[in-house]
N, C-alpha and C positions, 0 to 999 in steps of 0.2 A: 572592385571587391567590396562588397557592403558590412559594414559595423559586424552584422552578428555571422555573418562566415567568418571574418580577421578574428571574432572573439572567438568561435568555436576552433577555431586554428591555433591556436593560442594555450586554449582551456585541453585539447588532444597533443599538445607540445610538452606542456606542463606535466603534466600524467604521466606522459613517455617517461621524462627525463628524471624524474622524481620520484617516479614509483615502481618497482619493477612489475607488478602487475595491473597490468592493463593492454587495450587493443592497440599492438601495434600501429603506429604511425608510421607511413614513409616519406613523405611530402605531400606537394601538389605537382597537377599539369594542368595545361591550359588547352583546350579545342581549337586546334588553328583555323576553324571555321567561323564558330561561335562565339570564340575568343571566352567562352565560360569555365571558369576556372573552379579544378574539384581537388580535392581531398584524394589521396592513395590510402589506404588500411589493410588491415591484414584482413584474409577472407574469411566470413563466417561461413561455412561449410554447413554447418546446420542450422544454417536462419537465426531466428530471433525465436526466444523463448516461448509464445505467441503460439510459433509454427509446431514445435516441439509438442505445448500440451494438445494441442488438436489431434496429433496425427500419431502419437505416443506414449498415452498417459498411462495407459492399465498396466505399463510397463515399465512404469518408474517407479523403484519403492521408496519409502521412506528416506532411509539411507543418504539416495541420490538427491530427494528433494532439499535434504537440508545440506550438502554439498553443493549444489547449486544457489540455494538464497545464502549461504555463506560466503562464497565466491562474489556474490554481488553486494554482500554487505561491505567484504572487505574492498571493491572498487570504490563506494559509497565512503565509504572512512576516508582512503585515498584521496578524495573528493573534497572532501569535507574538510580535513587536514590541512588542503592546498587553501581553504576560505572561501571555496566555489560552492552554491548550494545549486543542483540541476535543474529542476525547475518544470522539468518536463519528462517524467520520472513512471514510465510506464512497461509493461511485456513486451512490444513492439519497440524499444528500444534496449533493450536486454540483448546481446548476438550470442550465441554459440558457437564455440568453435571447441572439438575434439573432448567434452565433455566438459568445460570450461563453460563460464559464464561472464561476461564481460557489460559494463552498460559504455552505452552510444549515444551520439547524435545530444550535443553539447549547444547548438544552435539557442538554446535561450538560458543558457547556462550564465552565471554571473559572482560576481565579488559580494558575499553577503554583507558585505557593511556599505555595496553601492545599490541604489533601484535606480534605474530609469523614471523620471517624473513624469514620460508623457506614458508609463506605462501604467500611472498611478489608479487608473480607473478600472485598465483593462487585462481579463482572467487569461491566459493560454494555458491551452492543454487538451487533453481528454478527461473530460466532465468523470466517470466514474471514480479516477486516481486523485482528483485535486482536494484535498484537506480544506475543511468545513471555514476556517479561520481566512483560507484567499479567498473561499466563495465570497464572503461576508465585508472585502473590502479590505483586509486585514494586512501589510506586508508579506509576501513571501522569506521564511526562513528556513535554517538546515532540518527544524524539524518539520515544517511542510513535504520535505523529501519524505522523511521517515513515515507519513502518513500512508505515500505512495508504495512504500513498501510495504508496510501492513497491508494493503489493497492487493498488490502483488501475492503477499503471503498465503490469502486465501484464496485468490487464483488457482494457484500451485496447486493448493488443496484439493480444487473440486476437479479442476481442468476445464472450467468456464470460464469467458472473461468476465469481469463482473458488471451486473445490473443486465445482464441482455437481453431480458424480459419487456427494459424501462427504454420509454422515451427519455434521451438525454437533454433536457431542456430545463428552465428554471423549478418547475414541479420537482426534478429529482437532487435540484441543489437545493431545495430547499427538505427537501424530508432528510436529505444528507446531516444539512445543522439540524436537524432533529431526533441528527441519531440513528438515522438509519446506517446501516452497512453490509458489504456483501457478503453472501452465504459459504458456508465453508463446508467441503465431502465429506459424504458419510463417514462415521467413524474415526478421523480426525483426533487428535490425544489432546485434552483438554489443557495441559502444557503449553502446546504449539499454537491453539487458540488463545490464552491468554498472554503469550506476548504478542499474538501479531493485535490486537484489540490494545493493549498498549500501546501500539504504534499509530492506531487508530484513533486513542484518547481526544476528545472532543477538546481538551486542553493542552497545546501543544510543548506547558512545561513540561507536564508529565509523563512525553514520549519518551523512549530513549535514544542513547545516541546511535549512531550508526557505528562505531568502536565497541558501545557494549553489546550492539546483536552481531556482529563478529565475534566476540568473545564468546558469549551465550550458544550460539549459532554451531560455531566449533567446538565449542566442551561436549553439545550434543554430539554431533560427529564424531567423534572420537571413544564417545561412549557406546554407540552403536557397532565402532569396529573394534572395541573390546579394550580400547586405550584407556588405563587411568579410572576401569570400571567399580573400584571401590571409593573412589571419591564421592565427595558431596558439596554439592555447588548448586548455588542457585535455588537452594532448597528442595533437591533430589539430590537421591543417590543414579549413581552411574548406571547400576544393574535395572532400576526402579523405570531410568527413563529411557534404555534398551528395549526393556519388556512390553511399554506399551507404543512402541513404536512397532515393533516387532509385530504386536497386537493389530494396529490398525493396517500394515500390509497385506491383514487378508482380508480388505474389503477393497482394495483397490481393482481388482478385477470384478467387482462387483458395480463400481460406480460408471455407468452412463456418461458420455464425454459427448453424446449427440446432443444438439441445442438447436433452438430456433431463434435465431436475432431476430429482435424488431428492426427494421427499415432505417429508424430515425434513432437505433445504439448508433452513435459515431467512436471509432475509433484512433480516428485520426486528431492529430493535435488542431484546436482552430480557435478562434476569439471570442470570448463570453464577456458581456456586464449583466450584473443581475443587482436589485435593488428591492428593499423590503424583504429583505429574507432574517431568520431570527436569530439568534444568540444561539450558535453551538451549543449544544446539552449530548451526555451519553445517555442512552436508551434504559430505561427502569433494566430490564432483561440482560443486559451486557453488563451494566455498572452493577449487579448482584453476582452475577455470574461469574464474571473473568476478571472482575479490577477489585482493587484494594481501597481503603478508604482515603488514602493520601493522593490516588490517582482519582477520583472523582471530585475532588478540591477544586468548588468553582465553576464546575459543569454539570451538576445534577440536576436531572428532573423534576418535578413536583414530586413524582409518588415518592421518592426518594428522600425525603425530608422524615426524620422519626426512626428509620431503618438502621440497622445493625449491618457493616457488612464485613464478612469474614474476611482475614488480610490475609489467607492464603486456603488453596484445592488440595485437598490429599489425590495423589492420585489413583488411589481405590473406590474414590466418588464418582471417576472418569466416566462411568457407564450409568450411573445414575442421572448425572445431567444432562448429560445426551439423549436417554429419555425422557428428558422434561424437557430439550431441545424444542422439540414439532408446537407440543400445546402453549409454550412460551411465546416461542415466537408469533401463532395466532393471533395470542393478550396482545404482543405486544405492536401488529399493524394494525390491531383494533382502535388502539390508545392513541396511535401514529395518524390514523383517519380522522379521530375526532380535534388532534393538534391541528392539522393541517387545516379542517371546517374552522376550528376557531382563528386560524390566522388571516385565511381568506373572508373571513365574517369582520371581522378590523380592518383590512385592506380596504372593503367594500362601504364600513361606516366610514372612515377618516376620507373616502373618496366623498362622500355625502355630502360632510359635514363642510366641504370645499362650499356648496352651493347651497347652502340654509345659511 
């Protein structure tokens, strides 16, 4: 039995016993062939999350999506609670069972206040989900998780996995610490964009916790099923953020869930080192758009210096930003092109300057 099977045995023990929601555990059994020893859990019936938006999405509204990232928030708390941070925190390991959301597959899961030394150099995962801070060398923390959920969150949104345009190789960890991140479906309520871009925060103070997007998460929820609709939380009212939730369900049959992967999108978790890559920054276009000026603290851009930025959306602008969405985001792989020529134009002197 090796280290990270006994830990993930362990890390699905702990959950069981402590939490009441989460994927069943029942033991293990052994193969008296192979003598390889597995895991019992309760069955996902509907796959993994993954499976769901591919094969189901026009047909999810609103509603369910934020029932579903709620349910995995509060796993994540669960989680988090225990001093566990996952570590490998992706769609594909999300399961479903009977409209339920559950996460899985604990295998590099760990005690936030342990790291493994011989893992100090080396990244695991799925390159689209991993927060700019491990790209960059940085310890894995709880809010590394939380990054992956933000990733997740716009998922959900479009019903694409993200980046699958991109080759997953050091090119896209590195436009990643430069702020890049993935696109979110049309129509979208500009609410739901700016916490899951919180979650995103190139600065992973500034994420929140996986406790406050369960709370958050569920006040939504309950405001859509008419619970507690004259409250005010979070800085909406209840009716306020029903109506544009309500709003963006009729575009969901509108949105395209057909995609072409590139070849070299991997999905699968596997081992990265990557070196020379820059200082995490949020995007000119995100840090005006969805974040506050306390959450840009320490991760700004150039253009971003001199700038005013509003500390909070009304959400009667929801439709105005969304159309300055398309021509923004242009500006803003223009600005991204010309980063990337200047990093690779340093890479290429300091290589020079080895041999003069």
């Amino acid at each position: 039995m090796s280290a990270d099977f006994l830990n993930e045995l362990k890390t699905h023990w702990k959950l069981n016993c402590l939490q009441e929601y989460s994927l069943n555990f029942y033991g293990i059994t052994k193969d008296p062939e192979t003598e390889e020893i597995m895991m019992i859990m309760q069955y996902a019936d509907d796959g993994n999350l993954r499976n769901i938006l591919s094969s189901n999405f026009n047909k999810i509204l609103w509603n369910n999506k934020i029932y579903y990232l709620n349910m995995i928030a509060l796993d994540l708390k669960n989680l988090h609670e225990l001093g566990y941070f996952h570590k490998d925190f992706h769609s594909g390991n999300i399961l479903n069972i009977s409209d339920d959301s559950y996460i899985s597959d604990f295998g590099l899961s760990r005690p936030s206040n342990e790291q493994k030394s011989s893992d100090s150099n080396k990244i695991v995962g799925v390159l689209a989900y991993i927060a700019p801070e491990v790209l960059n060398g940085e310890p894995y923390t709880l809010s590394s998780d939380i990054y992956s959920f933000g990733v997740v969150m716009a998922e959900v949104s479009s019903g694409k996995p993200p980046f699958y345009k991109r080759k997953h190789d050091g090119g896209l960890a590195l436009e990643i610490c430069n702020g890049l991140r993935p696109e979110f479906g049309k129509g979208t309520p500009v609410i739901y964009k700016k916490l899951a871009h919180r979650c995103m925060n190139a600065n992973p103070n500034q994420r929140p916790t996986a406790n406050e997007l369960y709370e958050i998460l569920g006040c939504w929820y309950n405001y859509m099923k008419d619970f507690n609709k004259d409250d005010e939380k979070y800085g909406y009212k209840g009716e306020e953020v029903k109506a544009v939730f309500e709003e963006a369900n009729k575009e969901i049959p509108n949105i395209s869930t057909s995609y072409e992967k590139k070849p070299d999108a991997i999905y699968t978790s596997r081992a990265f080192t990557f070196k020379n890559l820059s200082k995490p920054i949020n995007s000119s276009f995100i840090a005006t758009t969805y974040l506050n000026e306390e959450d840009n603290e320490g991760c700004q851009d150039s253009q971003l210096v001199g700038l005013e930025i509003s500390s909070s959306l009304k959400l009667e602008d929801d439709k105005a930003i969304d159309a300055e969405d398309t021509a923004m985001k242009a500006n803003q792989e223009e600005i991204l092109c010309w980063t990337l020529y200047a990093q690779d134009f340093r890479v290429r002197l300091k290589s020079l300057q080895i041999f003069l």
